[in-house]
C-alpha positions in Angstrom: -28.1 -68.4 108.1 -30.7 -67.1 106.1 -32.9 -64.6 108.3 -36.4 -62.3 107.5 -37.4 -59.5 109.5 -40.8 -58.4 109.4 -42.0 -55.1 110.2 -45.1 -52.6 109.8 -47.9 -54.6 111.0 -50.7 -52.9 113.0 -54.3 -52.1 113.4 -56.0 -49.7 111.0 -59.5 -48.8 110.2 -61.3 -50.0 107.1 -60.0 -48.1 104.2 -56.8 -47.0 106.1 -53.3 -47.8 105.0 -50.2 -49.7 106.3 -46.6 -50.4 105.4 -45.1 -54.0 105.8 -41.0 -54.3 105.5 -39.3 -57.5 105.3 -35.4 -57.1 105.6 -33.5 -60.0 104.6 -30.4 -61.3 105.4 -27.6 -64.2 105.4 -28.1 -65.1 101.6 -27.6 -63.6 98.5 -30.4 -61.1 98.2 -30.6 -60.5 94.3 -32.3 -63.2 92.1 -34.5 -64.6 94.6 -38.3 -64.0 94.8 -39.8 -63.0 97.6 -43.5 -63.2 98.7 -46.3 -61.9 101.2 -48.7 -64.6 102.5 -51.6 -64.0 104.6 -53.3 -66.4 106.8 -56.3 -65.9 109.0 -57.6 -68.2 112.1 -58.6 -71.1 110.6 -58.0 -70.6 106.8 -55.3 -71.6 104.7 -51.8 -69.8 103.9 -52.8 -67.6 101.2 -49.8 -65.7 98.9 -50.8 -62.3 98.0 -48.0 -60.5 96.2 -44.2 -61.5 95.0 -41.1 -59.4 93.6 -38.2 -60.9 91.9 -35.8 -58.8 93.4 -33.3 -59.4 90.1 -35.9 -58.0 87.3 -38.1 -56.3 90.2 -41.0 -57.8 88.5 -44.3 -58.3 90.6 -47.5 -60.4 91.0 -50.8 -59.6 92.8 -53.1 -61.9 94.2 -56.9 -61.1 92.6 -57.5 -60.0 96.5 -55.2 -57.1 96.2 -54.7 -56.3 92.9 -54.7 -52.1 92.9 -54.7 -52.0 96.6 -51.1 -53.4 97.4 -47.9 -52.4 95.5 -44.4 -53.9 96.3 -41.2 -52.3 95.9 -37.2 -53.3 97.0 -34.8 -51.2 98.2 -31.7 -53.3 97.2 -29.4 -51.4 99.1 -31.0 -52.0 102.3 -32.0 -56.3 100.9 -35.4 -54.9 102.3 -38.7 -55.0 100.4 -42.0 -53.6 101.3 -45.8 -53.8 100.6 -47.9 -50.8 100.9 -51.7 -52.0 101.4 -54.0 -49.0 100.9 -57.9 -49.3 101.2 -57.4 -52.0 103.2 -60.6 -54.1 104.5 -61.4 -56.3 107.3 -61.1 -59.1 105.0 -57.4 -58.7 104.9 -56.9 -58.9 108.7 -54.5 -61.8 109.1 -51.3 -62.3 110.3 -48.8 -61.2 107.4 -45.0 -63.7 106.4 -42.6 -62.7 104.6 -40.9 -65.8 102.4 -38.2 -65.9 100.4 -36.2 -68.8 97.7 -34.6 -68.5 94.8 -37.6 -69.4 92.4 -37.0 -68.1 88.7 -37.7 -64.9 87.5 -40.9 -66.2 85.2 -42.7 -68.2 88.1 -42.0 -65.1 90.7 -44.1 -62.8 89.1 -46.5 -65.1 87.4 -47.5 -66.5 90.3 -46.5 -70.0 89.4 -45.7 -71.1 93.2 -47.8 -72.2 97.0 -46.4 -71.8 100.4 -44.2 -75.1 100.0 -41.9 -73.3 97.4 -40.7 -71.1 99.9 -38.5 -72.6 102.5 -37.2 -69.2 104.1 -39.7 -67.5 106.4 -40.1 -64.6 108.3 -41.7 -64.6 112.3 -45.4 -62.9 110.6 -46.8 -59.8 111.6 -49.9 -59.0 112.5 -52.8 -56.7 110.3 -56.3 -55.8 111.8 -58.9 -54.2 109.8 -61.7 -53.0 111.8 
């Protein structure tokens, strides 16, 4: 049974920093992309950053592009987004996802919130 732990979420001031984790488990963790969406009261899903955790490549939404890196630790099938200079604008509460979506679409961004049909509980980010 495939199972994502999320982890890091808190409240921070505007331009602060945070630390999501995701730690997956009950699949095979290499090839597989895995994704941070976002989604604040009354707005829609929104996917801000991917790794393939085969080639490690990444994408960024526009939104966080500079602000939020993503990096694996494949020994531990746990992957993490550091958000720097955070804003209140990216207050939301925070999912991890996972599916084995190609390498190519991963970390172009070629997918939406129905691709991935592995999700974490969410963890909450406030940006005052």
């Amino acid at each position: 049974q495939v199972q994502l732990v999320e982890s890091g979420g808190g409240s921070v001031q505007a331009g602060g920093s945070l630390r999501l984790s995701c730690a997956a488990s009950g699949y095979t963790y290499s090839s597989n992309c895995m994704a941070w969406f976002r989604q604040a009261p009354g707005k829609a899903r929104e996917g801000v950053a991917a790794i393939h955790t085969g080639s490690g490549g990444t994408y960024y939404a526009d939104s966080v592009k500079g602000r939020f890196t993503f990096s694996q630790d494949n020994g531990k099938n746990t992957v993490y987004l550091q958000m720097n200079s955070l804003k209140p604008e990216d207050t939301a509460m925070y999912y991890c996802a996972s599916d084995s979506v190609g390498a190519n679409d991963c970390y172009s961004g070629s997918w939406s919130a129905r691709t991935f049909h592995n999700w974490g509980q969410g963890t909450q980010v406030t940006v005052s």
